[in-house]
C-alpha positions in Angstrom: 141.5 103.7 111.5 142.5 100.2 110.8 138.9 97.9 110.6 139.3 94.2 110.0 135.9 92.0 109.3 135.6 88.5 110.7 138.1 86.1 109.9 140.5 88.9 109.0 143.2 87.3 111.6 143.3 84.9 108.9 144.7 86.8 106.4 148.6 86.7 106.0 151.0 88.6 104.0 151.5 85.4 101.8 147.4 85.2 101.0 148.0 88.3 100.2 150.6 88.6 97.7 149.1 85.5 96.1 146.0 88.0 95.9 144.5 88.9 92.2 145.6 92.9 92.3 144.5 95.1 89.8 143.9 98.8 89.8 142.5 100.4 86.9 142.2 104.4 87.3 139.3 106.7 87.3 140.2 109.7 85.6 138.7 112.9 86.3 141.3 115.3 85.5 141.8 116.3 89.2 138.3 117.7 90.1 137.5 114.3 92.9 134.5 113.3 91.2 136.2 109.4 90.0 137.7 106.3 91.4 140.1 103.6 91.7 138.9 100.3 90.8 140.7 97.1 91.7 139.7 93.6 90.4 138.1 93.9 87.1 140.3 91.8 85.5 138.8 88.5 87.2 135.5 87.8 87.2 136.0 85.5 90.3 137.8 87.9 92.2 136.3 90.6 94.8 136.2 94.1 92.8 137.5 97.2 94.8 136.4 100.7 94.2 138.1 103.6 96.1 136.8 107.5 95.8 138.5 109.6 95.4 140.9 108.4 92.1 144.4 108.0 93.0 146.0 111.2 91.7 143.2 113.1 92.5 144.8 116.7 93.8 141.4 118.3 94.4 139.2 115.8 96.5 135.9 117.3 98.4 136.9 117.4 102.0 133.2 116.9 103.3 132.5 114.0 100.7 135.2 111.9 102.5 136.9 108.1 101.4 134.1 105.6 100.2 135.3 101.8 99.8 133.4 99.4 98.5 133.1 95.6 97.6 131.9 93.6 95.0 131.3 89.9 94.2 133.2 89.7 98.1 133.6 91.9 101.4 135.9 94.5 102.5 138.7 92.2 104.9 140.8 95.4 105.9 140.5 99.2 105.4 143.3 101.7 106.0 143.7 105.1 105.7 146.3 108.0 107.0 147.2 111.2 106.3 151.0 111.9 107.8 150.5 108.1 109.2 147.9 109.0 110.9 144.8 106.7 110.9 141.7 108.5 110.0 138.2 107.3 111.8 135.4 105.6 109.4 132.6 103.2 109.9 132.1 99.6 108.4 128.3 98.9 106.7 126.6 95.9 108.3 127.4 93.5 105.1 131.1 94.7 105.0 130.7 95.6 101.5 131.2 99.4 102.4 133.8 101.4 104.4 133.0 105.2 104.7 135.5 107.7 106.3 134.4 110.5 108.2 135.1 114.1 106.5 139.2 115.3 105.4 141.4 117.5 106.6 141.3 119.9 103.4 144.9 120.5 101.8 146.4 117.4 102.9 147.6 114.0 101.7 145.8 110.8 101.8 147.3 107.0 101.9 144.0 104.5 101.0 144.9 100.5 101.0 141.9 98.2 101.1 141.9 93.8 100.9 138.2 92.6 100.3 137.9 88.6 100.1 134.8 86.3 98.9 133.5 82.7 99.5 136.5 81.0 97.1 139.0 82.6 99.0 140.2 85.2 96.6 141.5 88.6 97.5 141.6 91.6 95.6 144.1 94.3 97.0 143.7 98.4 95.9 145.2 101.6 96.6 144.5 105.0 96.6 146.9 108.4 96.8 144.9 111.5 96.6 145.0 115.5 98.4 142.0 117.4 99.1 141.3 120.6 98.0 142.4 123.8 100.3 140.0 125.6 102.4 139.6 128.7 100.5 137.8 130.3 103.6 138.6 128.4 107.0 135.8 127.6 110.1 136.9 127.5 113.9 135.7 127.4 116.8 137.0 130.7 118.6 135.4 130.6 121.9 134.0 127.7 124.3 132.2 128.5 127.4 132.7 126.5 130.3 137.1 127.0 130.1 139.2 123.7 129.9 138.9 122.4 133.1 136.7 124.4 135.0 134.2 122.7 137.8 130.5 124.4 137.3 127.1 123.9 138.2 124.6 121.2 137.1 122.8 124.1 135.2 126.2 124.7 133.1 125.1 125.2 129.1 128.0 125.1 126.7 128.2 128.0 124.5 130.6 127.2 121.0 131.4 130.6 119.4 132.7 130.1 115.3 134.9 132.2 113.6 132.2 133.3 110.9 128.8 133.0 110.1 127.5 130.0 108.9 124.0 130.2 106.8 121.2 128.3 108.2 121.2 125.6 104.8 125.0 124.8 106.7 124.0 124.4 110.4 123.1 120.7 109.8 126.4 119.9 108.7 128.1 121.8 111.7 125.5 120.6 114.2 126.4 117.0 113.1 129.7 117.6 113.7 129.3 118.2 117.6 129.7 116.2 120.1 128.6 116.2 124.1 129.5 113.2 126.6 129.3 112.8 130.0 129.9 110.6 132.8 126.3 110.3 133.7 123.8 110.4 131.0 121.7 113.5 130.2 119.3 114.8 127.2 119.6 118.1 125.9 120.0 120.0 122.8 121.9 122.9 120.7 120.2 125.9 120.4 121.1 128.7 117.4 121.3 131.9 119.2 122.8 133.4 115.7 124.5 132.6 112.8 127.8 132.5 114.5 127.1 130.7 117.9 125.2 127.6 119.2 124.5 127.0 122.9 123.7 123.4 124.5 121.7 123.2 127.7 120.0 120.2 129.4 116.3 119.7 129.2 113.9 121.1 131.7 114.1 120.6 135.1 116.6 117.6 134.1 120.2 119.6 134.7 123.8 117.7 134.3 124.1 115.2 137.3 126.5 116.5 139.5 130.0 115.0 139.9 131.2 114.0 136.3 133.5 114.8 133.5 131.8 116.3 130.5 133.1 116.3 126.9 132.2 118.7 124.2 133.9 117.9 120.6 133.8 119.7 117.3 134.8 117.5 114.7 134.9 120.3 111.9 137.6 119.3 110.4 136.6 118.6 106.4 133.0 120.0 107.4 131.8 122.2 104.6 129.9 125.1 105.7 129.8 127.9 102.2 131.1 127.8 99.6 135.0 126.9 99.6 133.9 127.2 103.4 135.6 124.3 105.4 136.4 123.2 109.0 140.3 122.9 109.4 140.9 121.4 112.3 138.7 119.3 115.3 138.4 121.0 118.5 137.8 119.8 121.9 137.5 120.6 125.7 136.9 118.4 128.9 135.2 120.1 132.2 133.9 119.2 135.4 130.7 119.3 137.1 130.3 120.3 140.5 128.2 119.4 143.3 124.5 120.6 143.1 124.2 124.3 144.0 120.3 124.8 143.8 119.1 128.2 145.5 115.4 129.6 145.9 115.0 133.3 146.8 111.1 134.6 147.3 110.7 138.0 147.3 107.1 137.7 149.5 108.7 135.7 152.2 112.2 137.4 151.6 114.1 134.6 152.4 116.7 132.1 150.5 117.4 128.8 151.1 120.4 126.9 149.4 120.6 123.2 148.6 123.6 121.2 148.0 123.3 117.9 146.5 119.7 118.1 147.3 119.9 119.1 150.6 118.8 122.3 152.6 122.2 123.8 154.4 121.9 127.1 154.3 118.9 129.8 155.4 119.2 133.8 155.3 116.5 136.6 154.8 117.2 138.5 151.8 115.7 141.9 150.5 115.1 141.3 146.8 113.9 144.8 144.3 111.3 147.1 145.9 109.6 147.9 142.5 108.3 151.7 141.6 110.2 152.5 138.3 108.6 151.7 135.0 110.3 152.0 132.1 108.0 150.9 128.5 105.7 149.1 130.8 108.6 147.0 132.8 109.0 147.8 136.7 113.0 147.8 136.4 113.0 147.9 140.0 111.5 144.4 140.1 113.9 141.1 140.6 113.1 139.5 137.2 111.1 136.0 138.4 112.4 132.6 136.5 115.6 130.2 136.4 118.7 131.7 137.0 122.3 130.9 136.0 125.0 132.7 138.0 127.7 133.9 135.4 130.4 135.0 137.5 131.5 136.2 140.9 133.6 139.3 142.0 135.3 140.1 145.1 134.0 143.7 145.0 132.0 144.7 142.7 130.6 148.9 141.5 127.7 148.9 141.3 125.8 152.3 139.6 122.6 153.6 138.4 124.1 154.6 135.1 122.5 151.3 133.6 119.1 153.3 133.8 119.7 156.3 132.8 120.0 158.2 136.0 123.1 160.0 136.6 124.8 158.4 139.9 124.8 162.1 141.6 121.5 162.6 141.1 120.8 161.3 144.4 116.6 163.0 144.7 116.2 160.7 141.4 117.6 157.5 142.4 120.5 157.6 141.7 123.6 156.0 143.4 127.3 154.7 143.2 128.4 151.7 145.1 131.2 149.6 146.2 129.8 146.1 147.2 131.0 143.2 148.5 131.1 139.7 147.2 128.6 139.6 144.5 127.5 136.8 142.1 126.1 138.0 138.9 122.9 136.0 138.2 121.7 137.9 134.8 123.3 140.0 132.0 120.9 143.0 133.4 122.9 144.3 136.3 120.9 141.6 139.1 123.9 140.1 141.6 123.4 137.9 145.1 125.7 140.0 146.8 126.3 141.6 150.2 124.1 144.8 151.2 125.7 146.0 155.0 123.6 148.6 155.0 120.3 146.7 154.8 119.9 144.6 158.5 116.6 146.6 158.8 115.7 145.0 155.3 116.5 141.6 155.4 113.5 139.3 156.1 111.0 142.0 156.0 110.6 144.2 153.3 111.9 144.6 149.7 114.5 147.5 149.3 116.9 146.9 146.5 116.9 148.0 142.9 116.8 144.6 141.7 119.3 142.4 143.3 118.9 140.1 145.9 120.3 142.0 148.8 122.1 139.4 151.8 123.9 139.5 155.1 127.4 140.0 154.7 128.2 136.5 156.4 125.5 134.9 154.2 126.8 136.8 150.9 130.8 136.0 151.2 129.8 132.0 152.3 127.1 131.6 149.0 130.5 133.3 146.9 132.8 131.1 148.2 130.3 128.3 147.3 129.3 129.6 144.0 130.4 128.0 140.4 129.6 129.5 137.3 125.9 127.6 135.8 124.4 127.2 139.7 120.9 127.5 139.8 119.2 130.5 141.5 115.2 130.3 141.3 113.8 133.9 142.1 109.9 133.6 142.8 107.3 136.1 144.1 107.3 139.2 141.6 105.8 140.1 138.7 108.8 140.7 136.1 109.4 137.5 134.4 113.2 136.6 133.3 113.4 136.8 129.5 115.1 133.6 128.6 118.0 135.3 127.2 118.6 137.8 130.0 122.3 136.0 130.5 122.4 132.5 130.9 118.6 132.3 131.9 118.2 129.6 128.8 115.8 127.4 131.0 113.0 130.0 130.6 112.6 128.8 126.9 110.3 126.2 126.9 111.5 122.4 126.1 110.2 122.0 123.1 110.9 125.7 121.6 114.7 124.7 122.5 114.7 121.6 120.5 113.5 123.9 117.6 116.2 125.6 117.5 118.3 123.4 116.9 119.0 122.8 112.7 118.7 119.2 113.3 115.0 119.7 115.4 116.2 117.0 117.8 117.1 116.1 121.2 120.6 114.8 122.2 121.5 112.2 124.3 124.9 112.3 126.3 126.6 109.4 128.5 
């Protein structure tokens, strides 16, 4: 990044060469610890000091390129790797110029003009390589996929190639990155030591209609020992228009809003309760703030995920072929078509946990689905653990923003 202070439009290649230019090195065998300094040689010049040292072959990737200005200000500040400009930031006073963190193993290019009040310039330079990653972090995984239009309860999951120790999540967590069209607060949430989740705050989801971009600018980010980011990653999606459904299993009915607006009424049959398992009725639709994860055209659906053989008709058990179904937890519970339940719908509860609906009603709410709509299921008394899925909104607020390695809220737009 090229960064000029005020008056720098008055600086010509003649000013320059007429310029007192002086570079005296800081030799520190290699390791990244000195620095170039430019200027010493007249008191009444500006004094330039570059870190790392020219010929430095082992510069710290995280500590980046620090410029700085004495008896003057810093006019001009360049620096490239492969030509390249690389991003940094100019102090209020112009008397420092700090890079963001290096691409480790490569090849930097540093030239820097500072002027003062008498109108003398001091030019200085700066060849240096960082040291190589000796273990490299990436982001593997992003959730929502380049692209991809979702709901206004969308979170962004970032999955990393390794585990990162909790005394490194501050740098990572600084390194990311969230805008949208329309501004929203949220906050990144450590699930594990591998993968970080961002969701919006309570009852405040992602305005509908926007671009959101998520960036990870890891590259130079240390993160363990000879632990560093190689590369920046990032990824551009789409909110949708607001999908916000409400199922009650007492009145058995759904409603869906779009945008805000009530379009669509059914009677539903939600779980008819009866088997406990450790004290939980797994028969119960779980209560709470669901995401829907995904939608399939058919889906099989069995009791094998409670332990009852599928034949074993007298306990339960059962083996299924059902139509248009949208997953709404990571526990088996789907909004999906039931056409043998007509004598259900509206009236009583029948399923084993679902949210049973009319064939017409189930195929339009999949055609309308995204991935990260909201489905609120009321009326029963099994509560939705907050990670059951994508069911992050269950965490309260402030417990969210705690898990976060910089204990703070961010704010996108």
């Amino acid at each position: 990044m090229l960064l000029r202070g005020v008056g720098a439009a008055g600086v010509t290649g003649a000013v320059v060469l007429l310029a007192a230019t002086a570079c005296s090195g800081g030799d520190d065998g290699g390791t990244g610890t000195g620095s170039t300094v430019a200027g010493q040689e007249d008191a009444s010049a500006p004094q330039v000091t570059i870190t790392p040292a020219t010929g430095t072959n082992r510069a710290l990737p995280d500590r980046g390129v620090v410029v700085k200005a004495g008896n003057g200000t810093l006019e001009q500040v360049t620096v490239t790797a492969k030509g390249k400009p690389v991003d940094g930031r100019m102090s209020a006073d112009k008397t420092t110029w700090q890079s963001r963190t290096l691409i480790p193993g490569a090849s930097y290019e540093v030239s820097a003009i500072a002027r003062n009040p008498k109108g003398k310039t001091t030019t200085a330079t700066s060849s240096f390589r960082t040291v190589r990653a000796a273990a490299p972090l990436t982001v593997v995984d992003m959730i929502p996929m380049p692209g991809e239009k979702v709901g206004v309860g969308m979170p962004i999951t970032l999955t990393f190639n390794r585990s990162i120790a909790d005394r490194d999540k501050k740098a990572v967590e600084q390194a990311l990155r969230v805008k949208s069209t329309k501004p929203a607060t949220g906050a990144w949430f450590w699930v594990s030591d591998r993968q970080v989740i961002f969701r919006t705050k309570n009852g405040a989801y992602w305005e509908p209609n926007q671009t959101v971009a998520v960036r990870a600018d890891l590259a130079g980010v240390r993160a363990g020992k000879g632990v560093y980011g190689t590369a920046d990653f990032g990824r551009k999606f789409r909110i949708g228009d607001s999908h916000i459904s409400i199922a009650s299993a007492k009145t058995k009915k759904m409603i869906v809003k779009v945008n805000g607006k009530t379009v669509k009424k059914t009677g539903i049959s939600a779980g008819k309760g009866g088997r406990v398992v450790n004290g939980v009725d797994t028969y119960l639709t779980t209560s709470g703030i669901h995401l829907t994860m995904s939608k399939h055209r058919v889906e099989r659906m069995t009791s094998a995920w409670m332990g009852v053989d599928p034949k074993d008709k007298a306990n339960g058990g059962y083996d299924l072929m059902l139509p248009h179904a949208v997953r709404i937890s990571s526990t088996g519970e789907y909004v999906h078509a039931a056409p043998d339940r007509y004598w259900a719908f509206g009236r009583t509860n029948a399923s084993h946990g679902c949210v049973n609906a009319p064939p017409p009603f189930a195929e339009w709410f999949y055609n309308l689905s995204y991935r990260g709509d909201i489905v609120i299921v009321t009326g029963t008394k099994r509560s939705l653990p907050w990670n059951n899925g994508w069911s992050y909104y269950e965490m309260p607020w402030a417990k969210w923003v705690k898990g976060s390695a910089l204990d703070r809220e961010v704010t996108t737009g």
